[in-house]
C-alpha positions as CSV (number, residue, x, y, z in Angstrom):
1,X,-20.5,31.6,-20.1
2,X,-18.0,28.8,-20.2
3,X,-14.9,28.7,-17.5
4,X,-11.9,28.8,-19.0
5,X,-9.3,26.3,-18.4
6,X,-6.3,27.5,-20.5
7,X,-5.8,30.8,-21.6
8,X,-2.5,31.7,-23.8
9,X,-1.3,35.5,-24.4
10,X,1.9,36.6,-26.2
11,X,3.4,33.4,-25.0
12,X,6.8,32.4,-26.3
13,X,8.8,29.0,-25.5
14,X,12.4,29.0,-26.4
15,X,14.9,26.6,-26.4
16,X,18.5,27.9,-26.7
17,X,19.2,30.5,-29.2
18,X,17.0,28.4,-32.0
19,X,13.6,30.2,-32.8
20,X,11.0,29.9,-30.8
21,X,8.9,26.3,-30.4
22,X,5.8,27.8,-30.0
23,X,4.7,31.4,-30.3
24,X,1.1,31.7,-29.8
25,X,-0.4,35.8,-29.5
26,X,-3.8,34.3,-28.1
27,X,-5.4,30.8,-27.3
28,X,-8.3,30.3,-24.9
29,X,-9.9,26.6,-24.3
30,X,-12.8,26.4,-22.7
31,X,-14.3,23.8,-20.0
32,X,-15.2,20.4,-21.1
33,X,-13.9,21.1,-24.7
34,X,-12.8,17.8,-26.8
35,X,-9.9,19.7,-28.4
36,X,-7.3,18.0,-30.5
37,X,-4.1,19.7,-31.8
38,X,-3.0,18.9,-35.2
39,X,0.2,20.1,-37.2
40,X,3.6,18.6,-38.6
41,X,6.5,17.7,-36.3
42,X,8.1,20.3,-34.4
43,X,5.3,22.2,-34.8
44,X,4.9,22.6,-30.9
45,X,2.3,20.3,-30.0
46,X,4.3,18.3,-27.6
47,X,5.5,21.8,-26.0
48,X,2.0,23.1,-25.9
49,X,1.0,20.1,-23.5
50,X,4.2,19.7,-21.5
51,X,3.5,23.9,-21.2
52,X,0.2,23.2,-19.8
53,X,1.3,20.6,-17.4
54,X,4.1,22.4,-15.9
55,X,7.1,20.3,-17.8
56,X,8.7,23.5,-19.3
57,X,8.8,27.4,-19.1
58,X,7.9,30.2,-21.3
59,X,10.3,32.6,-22.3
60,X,7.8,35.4,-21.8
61,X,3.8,35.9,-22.2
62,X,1.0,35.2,-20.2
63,X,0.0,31.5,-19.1
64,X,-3.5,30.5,-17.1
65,X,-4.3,26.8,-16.3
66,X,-7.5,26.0,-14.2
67,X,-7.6,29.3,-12.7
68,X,-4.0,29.6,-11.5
69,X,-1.9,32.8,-13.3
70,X,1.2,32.7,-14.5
71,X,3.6,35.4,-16.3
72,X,6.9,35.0,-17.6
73,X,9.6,37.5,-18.9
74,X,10.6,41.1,-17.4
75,X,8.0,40.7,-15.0
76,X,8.3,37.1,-14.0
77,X,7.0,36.2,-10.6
78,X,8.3,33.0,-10.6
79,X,5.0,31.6,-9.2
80,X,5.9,27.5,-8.9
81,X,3.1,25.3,-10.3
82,X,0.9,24.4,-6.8
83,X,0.4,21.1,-6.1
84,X,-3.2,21.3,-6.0
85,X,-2.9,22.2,-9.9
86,X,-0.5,19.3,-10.6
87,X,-3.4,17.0,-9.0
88,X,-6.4,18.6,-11.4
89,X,-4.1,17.5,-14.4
90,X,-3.7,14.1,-16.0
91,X,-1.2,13.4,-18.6
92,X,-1.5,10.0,-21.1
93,X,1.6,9.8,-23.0
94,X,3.0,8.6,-26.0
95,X,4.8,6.0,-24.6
96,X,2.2,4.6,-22.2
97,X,4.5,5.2,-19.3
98,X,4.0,2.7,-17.6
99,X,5.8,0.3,-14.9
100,X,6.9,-3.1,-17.0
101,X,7.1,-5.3,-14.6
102,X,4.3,-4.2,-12.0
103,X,0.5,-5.4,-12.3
104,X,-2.1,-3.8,-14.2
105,X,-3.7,-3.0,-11.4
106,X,-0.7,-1.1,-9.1
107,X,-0.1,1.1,-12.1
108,X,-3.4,1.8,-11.7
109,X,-3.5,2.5,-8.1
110,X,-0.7,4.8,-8.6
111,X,-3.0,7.6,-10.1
112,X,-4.0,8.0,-6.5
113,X,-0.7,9.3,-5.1
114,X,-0.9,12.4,-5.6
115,X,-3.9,12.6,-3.1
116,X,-1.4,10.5,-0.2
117,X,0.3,12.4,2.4
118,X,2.6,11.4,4.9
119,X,3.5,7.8,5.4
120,X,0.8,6.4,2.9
121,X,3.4,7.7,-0.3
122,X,6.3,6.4,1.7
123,X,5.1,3.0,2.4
124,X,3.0,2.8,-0.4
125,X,-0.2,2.3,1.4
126,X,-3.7,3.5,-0.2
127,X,-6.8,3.4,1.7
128,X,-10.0,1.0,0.5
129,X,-11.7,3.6,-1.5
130,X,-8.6,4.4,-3.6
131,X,-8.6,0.4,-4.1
132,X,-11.9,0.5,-5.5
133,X,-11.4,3.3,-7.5
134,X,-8.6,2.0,-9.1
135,X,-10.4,-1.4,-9.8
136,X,-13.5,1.1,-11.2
137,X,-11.1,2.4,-13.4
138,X,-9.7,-0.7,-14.5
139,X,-13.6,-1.9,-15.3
140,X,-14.1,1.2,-17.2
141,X,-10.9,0.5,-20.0
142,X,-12.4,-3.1,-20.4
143,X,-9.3,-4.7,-18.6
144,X,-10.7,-6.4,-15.4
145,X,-9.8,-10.1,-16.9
146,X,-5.6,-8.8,-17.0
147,X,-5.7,-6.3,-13.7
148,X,-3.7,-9.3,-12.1
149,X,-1.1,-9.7,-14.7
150,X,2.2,-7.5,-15.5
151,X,1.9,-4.7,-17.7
152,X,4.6,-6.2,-19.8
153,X,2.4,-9.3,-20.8
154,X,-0.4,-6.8,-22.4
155,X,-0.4,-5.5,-26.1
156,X,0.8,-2.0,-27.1
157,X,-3.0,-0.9,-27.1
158,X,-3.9,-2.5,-23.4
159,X,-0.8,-0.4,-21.9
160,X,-2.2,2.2,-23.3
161,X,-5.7,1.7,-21.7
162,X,-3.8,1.0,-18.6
163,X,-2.3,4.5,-19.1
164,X,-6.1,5.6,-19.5
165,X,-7.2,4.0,-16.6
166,X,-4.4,5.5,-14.4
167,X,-5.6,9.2,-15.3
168,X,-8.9,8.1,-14.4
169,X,-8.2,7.2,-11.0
170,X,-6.2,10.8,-10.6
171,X,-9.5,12.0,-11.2
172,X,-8.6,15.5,-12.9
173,X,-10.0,18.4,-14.7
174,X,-8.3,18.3,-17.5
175,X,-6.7,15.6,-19.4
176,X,-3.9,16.2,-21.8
177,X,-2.9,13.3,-24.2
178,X,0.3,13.7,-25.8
179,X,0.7,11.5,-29.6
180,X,-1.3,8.9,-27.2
181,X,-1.9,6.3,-30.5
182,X,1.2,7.4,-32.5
183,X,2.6,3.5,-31.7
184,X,-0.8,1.7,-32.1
185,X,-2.3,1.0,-35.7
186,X,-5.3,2.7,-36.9
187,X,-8.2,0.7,-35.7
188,X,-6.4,0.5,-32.1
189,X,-6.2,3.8,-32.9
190,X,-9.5,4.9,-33.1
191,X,-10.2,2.5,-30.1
192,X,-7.8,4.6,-27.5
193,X,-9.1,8.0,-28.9
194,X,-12.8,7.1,-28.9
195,X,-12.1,6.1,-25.0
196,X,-10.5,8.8,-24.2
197,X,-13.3,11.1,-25.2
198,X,-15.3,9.1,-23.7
199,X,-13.6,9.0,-20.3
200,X,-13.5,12.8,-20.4
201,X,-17.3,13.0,-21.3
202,X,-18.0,10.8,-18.9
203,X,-15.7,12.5,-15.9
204,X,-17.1,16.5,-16.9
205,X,-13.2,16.7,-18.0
206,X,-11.7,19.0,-20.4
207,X,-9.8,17.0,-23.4
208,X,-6.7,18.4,-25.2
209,X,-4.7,16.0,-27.4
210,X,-2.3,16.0,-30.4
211,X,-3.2,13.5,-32.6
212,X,-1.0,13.0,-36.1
213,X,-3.7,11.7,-38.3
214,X,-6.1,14.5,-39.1
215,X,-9.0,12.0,-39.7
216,X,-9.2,11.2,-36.2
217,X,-9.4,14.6,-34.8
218,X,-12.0,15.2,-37.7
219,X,-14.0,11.9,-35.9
220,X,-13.8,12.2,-32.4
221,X,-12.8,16.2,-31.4
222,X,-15.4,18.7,-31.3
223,X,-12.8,21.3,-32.2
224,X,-9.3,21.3,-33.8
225,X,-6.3,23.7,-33.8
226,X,-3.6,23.9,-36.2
227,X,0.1,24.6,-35.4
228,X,2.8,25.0,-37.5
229,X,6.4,26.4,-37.4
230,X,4.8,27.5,-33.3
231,X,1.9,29.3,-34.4
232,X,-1.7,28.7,-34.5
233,X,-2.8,28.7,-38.1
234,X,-5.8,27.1,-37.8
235,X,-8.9,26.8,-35.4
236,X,-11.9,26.3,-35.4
237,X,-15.0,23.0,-35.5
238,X,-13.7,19.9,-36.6
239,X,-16.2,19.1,-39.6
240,X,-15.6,22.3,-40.8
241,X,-11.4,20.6,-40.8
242,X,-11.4,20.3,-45.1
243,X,-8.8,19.4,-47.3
244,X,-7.9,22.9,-48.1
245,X,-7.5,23.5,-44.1
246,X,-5.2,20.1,-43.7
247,X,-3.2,21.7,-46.7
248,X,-2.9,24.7,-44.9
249,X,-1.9,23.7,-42.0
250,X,0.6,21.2,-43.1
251,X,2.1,23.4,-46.1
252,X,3.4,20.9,-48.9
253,X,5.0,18.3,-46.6
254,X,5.0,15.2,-48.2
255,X,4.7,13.4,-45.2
256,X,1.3,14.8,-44.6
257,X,-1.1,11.2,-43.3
258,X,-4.0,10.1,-45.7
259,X,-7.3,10.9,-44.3
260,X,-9.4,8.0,-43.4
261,X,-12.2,6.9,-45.1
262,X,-16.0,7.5,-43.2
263,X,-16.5,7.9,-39.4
């Protein structure tokens, strides 16, 4: 039996007075899943992740993450997110998020500070093996030729592989990847995502992106949920994702993206 490593019940996420941004009754992902999360804006991808990760709070409902228990509501214990959680998490982002004007190869490196204590974060000083990790990471995104230069020298799709690489190097358990190839066109695309599953193969990690071309979570997830207006609408294998699914879950926007053509 699979461990699971997010678990969902009668969770709401609020913001304001507005309705809520995601309203899910029950979601369980399991262990090493390839899971990517589909739907039309606002539809509460983006809070879904930042939700996982510990960027925002539920209104009320039940949240579990890698073993760790949280409730919210009438009976909320106000448990904060431990460290040790934060660390088993890696987050790529939409806009690569990463430092302009510092080398490929530092951004890197920087994965590793959650694992420094004392001094070492202050003066910015990470043992040998870190080093090497960081340059193992850099090898393994097919970047060792720029891990010299700035960041601000690379291409849209290299940041983003430097964004990669720093996750790597973090060395979590599961890896959420938030709109990671929104910016990037579609055979960069398809590059990023293909190495991101394979990273999380790879690492025994469990893989949760949203992705806003259906196609590519039909390619490379081995499982796709649908969310619209908060709510989970669709879920289930990703061949079995069909046009009359993608309709479903995206209702008559006209906006919907044009599937790809083969794999």
């Amino acid at each position: 039996m699979s461990e699971s490593v997010l678990r969902l019940r009668d969770l709401r996420v609020c913001y304001g007075s507005r309705p809520p941004v995601l309203d899910v009754q029950a979601l369980e992902i399991d262990a090493g899943e390839i899971v990517c999360l589909i739907g039309p804006s606002g539809a509460g991808k983006t809070t879904l992740l930042r939700l996982a990760n510990g960027y925002v709070r539920a209104e009320s409902g039940e949240l579990e993450v890698l073993g760790s228990r949280f409730r919210f509501g009438l009976d909320d214990s106000n448990k904060q997110r431990d460290q040790t959680i934060r660390q088993r998490i890696g987050f790529v982002f939409q806009g690569f998020n990463v430092v302009e004007r510092a080398s490929v190869f530092n951004n890197v490196l920087w994965g590793s500070l959650g694992r420094q204590r004392g001094l070492g974060v202050l003066l910015s000083r990470f043992p040998e093996s870190d080093q090497r990790l960081a340059m193992g990471a850099i090898a393994e995104v097919d970047l060792l030729e720029q891990a010299t230069r700035r960041v601000d020298t690379l291409s849209g799709g290299q940041q983003q592989r430097v964004g990669v690489a720093r996750v790597i190097v973090q060395q979590p358990d599961l890896v959420l990847a938030d709109e990671p190839v929104s910016s990037l066109d579609p055979v960069l695309a398809a590059e990023i995502v293909e190495l991101l599953v394979e990273v999380a193969r790879r690492h025994g990690a469990t893989l949760i992106m949203s992705l806003h071309l259906p196609a590519l979570a039909q390619r490379f997830a081995s499982r796709v949920i649908g969310l619209r207006s908060g709510g989970v609408v669709w879920d289930g294998d990703a061949q079995a994702l069909d046009d009359i699914a993608i309709a479903a879950i995206y209702g008559s926007e006209t906006s919907l993206p044009a599937p790809e053509s083969g794999r």
